[in-house]
VEXDREN-2710 file (C-alpha; in Angstrom, 1 decimal):
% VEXDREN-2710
k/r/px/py/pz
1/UNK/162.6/225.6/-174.0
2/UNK/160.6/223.0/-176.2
3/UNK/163.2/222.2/-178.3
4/UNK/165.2/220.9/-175.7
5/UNK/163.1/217.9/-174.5
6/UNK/164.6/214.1/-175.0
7/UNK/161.8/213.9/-177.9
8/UNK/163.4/216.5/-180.0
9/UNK/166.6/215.2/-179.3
10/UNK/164.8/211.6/-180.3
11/UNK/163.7/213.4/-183.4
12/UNK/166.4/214.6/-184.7
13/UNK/167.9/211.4/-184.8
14/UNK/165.3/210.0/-186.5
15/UNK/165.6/213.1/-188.8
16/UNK/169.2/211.6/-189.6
17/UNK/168.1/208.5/-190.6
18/UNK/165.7/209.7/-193.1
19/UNK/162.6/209.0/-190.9
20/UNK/161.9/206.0/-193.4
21/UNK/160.3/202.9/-191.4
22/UNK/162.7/200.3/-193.0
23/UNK/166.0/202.8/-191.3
24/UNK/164.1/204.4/-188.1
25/UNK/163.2/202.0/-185.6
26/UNK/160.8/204.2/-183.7
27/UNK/158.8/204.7/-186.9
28/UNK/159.0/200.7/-188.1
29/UNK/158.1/199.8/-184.6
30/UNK/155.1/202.7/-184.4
31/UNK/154.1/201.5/-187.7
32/UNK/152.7/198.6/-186.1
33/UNK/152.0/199.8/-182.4
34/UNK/149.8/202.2/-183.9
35/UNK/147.6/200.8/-186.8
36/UNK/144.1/200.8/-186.3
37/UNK/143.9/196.8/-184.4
38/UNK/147.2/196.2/-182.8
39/UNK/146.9/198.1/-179.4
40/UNK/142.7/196.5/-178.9
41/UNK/144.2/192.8/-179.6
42/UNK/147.5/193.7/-177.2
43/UNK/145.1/194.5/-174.9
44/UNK/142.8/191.3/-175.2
45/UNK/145.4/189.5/-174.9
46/UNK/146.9/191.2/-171.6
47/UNK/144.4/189.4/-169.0
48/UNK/144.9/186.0/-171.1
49/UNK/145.5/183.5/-173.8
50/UNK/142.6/183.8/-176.2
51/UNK/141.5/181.8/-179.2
52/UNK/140.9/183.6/-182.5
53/UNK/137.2/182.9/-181.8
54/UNK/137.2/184.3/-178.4
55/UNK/139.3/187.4/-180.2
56/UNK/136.9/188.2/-182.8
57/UNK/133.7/188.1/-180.0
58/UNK/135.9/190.6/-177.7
59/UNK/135.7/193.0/-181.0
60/UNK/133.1/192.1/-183.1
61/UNK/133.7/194.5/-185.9
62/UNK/137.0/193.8/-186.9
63/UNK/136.8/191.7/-190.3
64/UNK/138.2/188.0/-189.9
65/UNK/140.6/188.8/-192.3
66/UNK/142.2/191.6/-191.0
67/UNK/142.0/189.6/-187.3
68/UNK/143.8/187.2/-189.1
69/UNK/146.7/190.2/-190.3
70/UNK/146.9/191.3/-186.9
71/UNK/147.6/188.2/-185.6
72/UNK/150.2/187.5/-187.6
73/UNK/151.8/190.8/-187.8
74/UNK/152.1/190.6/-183.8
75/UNK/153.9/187.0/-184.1
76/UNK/155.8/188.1/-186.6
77/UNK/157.4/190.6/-184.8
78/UNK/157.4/188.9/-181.8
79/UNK/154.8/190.2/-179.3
80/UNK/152.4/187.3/-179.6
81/UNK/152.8/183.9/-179.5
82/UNK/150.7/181.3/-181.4
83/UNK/150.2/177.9/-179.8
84/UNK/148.3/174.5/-181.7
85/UNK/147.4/172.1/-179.5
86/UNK/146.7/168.8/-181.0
87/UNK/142.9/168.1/-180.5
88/UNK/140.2/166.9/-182.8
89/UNK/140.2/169.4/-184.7
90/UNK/143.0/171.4/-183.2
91/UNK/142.6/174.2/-180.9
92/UNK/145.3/177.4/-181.8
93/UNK/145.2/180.0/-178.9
94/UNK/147.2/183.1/-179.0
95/UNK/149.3/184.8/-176.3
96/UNK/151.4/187.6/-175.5
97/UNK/155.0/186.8/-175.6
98/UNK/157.4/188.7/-172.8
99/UNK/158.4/191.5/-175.5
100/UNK/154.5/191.4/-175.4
101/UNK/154.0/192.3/-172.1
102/UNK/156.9/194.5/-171.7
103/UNK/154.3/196.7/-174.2
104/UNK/151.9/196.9/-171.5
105/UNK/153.0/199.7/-169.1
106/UNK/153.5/202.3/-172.0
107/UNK/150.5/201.3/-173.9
108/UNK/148.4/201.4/-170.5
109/UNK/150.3/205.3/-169.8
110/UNK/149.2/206.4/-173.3
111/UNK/145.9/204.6/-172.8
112/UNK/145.5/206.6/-169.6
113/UNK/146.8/209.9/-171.0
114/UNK/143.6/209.4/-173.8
115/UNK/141.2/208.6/-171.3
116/UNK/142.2/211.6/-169.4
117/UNK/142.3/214.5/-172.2
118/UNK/139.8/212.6/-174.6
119/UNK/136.4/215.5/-173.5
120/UNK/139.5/218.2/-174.2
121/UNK/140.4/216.8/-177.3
122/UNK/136.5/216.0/-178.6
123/UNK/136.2/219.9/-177.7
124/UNK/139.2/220.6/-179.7
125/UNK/137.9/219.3/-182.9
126/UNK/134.8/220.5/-182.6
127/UNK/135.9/224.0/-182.6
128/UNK/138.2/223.5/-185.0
129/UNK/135.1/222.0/-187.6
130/UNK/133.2/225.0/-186.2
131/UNK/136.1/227.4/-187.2
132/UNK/136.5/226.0/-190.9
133/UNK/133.1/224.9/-191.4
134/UNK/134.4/221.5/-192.4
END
């Protein structure tokens, strides 16, 4: 039966807290998992340290700025670690911290399970849009 799989046990506790991010872990910690930048800069950062220069050529159309956010949003909560090191002028490099790279092996399975069903889902939606003209 559907309703008796560990997520919809998951979800009804969430349910209980009130499903707000600043009382549900899950949904505070998804918050920032799954914006738009997180999981490409987790992901640069997986092979090695990067500076933010080296960051913004690996994905040239995210804005400086919101580079910048992401960067800080990912030290902030602890997933990537920002190093200065005292050149002329100084160098700053970025790295995954170990809560970092304990990301890695779910991120990679849901990065897999996308790759796999991404032609079934791009048929999906299209006839969906084919069904409601939109």
């Amino acid at each position: 039966m559907d309703g008796d799989t560990p997520m919809a046990a998951s979800f009804g506790v969430w349910q209980e807290c009130g499903l707000g991010a600043e009382v549900c872990p899950v949904r505070d910690v998804l918050d920032r998992v799954g914006d738009k930048w997180t999981v490409l800069v987790l992901a640069a950062l997986a092979a090695e340290a990067r500076r933010f220069s080296q960051l913004h050529r690996v994905m040239p159309d995210i804005s400086k700025r919101m580079l910048t956010q992401t960067l800080r949003a990912l030290e902030r909560d602890g997933l990537a670690t920002r190093h200065v090191f005292p050149t002329k002028p100084p160098s700053v490099e970025y790295r995954l911290s170990p809560l970092g790279r304990s990301v890695l092996d779910p991120l990679t399975a849901l990065v897999d399970w996308a790759e796999r069903h991404y032609p079934a889902i791009r048929q999906a939606r299209a006839r969906f849009d084919e069904g409601t003209g939109g």
